[in-house]
C-alpha positions in Angstrom: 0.0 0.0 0.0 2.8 2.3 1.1 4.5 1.8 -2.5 1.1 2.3 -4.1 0.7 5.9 -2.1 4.4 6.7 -3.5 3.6 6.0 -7.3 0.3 7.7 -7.3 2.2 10.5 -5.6 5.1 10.5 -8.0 2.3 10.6 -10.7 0.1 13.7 -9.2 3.3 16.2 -9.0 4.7 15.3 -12.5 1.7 16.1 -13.6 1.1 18.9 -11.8 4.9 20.1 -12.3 3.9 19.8 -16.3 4.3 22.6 -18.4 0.3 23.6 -19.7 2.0 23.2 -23.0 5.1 21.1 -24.7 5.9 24.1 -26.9 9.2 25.8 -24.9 8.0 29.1 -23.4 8.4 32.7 -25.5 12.1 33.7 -25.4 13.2 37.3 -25.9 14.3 38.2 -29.6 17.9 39.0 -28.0 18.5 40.7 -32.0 15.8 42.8 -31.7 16.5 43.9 -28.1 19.9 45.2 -29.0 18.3 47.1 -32.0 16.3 48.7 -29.4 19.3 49.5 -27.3 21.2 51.1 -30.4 18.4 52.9 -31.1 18.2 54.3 -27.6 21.8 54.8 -27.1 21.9 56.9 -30.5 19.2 58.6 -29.7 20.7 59.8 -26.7 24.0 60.4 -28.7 22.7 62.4 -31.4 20.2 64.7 -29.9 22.1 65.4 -26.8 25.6 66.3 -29.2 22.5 68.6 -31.3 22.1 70.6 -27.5 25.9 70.7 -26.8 26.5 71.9 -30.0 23.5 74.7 -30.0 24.3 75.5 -26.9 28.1 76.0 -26.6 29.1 77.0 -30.2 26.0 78.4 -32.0 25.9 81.9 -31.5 24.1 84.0 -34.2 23.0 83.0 -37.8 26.4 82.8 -39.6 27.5 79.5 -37.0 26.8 76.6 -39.0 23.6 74.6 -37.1 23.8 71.4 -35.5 21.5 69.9 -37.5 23.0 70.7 -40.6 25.9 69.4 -39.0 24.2 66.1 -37.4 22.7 65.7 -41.3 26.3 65.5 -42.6 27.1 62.7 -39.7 23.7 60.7 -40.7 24.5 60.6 -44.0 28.3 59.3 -43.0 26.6 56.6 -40.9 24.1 55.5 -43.6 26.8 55.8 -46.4 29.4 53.5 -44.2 26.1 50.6 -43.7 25.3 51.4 -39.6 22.0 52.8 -40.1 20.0 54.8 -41.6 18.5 57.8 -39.5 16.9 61.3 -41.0 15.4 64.2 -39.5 12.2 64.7 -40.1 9.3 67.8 -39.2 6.6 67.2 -37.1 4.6 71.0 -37.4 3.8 70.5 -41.0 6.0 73.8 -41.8 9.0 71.8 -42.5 12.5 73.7 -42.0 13.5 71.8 -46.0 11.4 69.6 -47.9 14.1 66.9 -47.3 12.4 66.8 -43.4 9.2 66.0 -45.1 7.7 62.3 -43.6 8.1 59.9 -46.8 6.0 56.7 -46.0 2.8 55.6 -44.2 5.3 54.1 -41.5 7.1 58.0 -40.7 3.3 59.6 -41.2 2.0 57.3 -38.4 5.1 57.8 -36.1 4.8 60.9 -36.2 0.9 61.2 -35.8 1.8 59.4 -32.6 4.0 61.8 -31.1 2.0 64.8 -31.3 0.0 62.2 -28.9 2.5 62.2 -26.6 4.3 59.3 -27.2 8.0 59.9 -27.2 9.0 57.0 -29.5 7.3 54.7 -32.0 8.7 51.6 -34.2 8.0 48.7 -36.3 10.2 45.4 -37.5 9.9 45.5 -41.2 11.5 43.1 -43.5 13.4 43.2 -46.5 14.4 39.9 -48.4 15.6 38.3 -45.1 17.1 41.0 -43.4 14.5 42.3 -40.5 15.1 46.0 -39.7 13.5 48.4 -36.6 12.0 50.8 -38.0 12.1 54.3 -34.9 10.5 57.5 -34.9 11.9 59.6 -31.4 10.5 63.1 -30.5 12.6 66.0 -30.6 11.0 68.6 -28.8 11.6 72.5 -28.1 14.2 72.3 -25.5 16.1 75.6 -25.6 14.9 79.4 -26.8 18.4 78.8 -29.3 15.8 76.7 -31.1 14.2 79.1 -32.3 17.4 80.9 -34.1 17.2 78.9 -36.6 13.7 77.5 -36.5 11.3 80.7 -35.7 8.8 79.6 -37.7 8.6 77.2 -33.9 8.5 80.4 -31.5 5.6 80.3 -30.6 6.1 76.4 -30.0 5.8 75.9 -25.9 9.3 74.0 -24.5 9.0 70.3 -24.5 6.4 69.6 -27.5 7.3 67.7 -30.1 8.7 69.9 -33.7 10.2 67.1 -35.4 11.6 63.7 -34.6 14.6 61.8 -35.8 13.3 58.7 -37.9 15.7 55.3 -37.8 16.3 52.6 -40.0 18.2 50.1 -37.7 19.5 46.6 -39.2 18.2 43.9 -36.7 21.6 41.7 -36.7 21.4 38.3 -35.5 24.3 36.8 -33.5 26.6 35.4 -36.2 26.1 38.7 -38.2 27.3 40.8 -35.5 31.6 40.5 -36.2 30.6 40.7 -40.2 32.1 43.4 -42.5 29.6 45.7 -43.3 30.3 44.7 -47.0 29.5 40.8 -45.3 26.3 41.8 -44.0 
């Protein structure tokens, strides 16, 4: 009786220690995390070199701006197969037509930040490569803004004028030592 008790026992906690399902539980897309993270990190890079920039070495409106400058570095970073990441207006009075949303994707990310939402994105796919698609608010954050952008004035500090739109290759592990010509 006593070795009956034990295998009915044994039984009742396998079963009850049983995953609900055999399919192995939802692991993280570790590829598209560190996307994410690049993203973020750039972000951080890019806008906060824009306000270091604008703030210690723009003076009047013969200093080059930042982001004529920060144009010149995304297009280096695009041209040498990092990412792809434009600036782009958020008012609908554009500061050049280049800043102009160019697809449903940018249109929507940027509907969403006037809502509020400081960053939107989408994994797209093209052939087999998967990219993160980002849209991150830049908002009024200085009155130098406005030396070169017064058509924003009478824009209150913090709102949203534009955003910086990114293209970010989603790399899986054994793509991460690659060449950029490899990749």
């Amino acid at each position: 009786m006593r070795a009956i008790c034990l295998v009915v026992t044994a039984v009742l906690l396998a079963v009850a220690l049983k995953p609900a399902s055999s399919n192995p539980p939802n692991k993280k897309d570790a590829p598209l995390e560190r996307a994410r993270r690049e993203v973020r990190m750039l972000d951080d890079i890019y806008k906060g070199g824009v306000v270091l920039i604008t703030k210690h070495y723009v003076h009047d409106d013969d200093d080059l701006p930042a982001g004529t400058a920060f144009k010149k570095l995304f297009e280096s970073a695009k041209k040498n197969g990092w990412h792809d990441v434009r600036l782009l207006d958020a008012t609908g009075e554009p500061y050049s037509d280049e800043n102009v949303a160019n697809d449903e994707f940018e249109r929507e990310g940027i509907k969403q930040l006037l809502k509020g939402k400081p960053y939107y994105e989408r994994v797209v796919r093209n052939g087999d490569k998967r990219f993160l698609r980002a849209v991150t608010a830049i908002p009024v954050v200085m009155d130098k803004c406005v030396m070169c952008h017064d058509n924003y004035s009478d824009v209150p500090k913090g709102q949203a004028i534009g955003a910086l739109g990114y293209t970010m290759p989603i790399l899986e592990d054994a793509d991460l030592w690659k060449t950029k010509e490899a990749r």
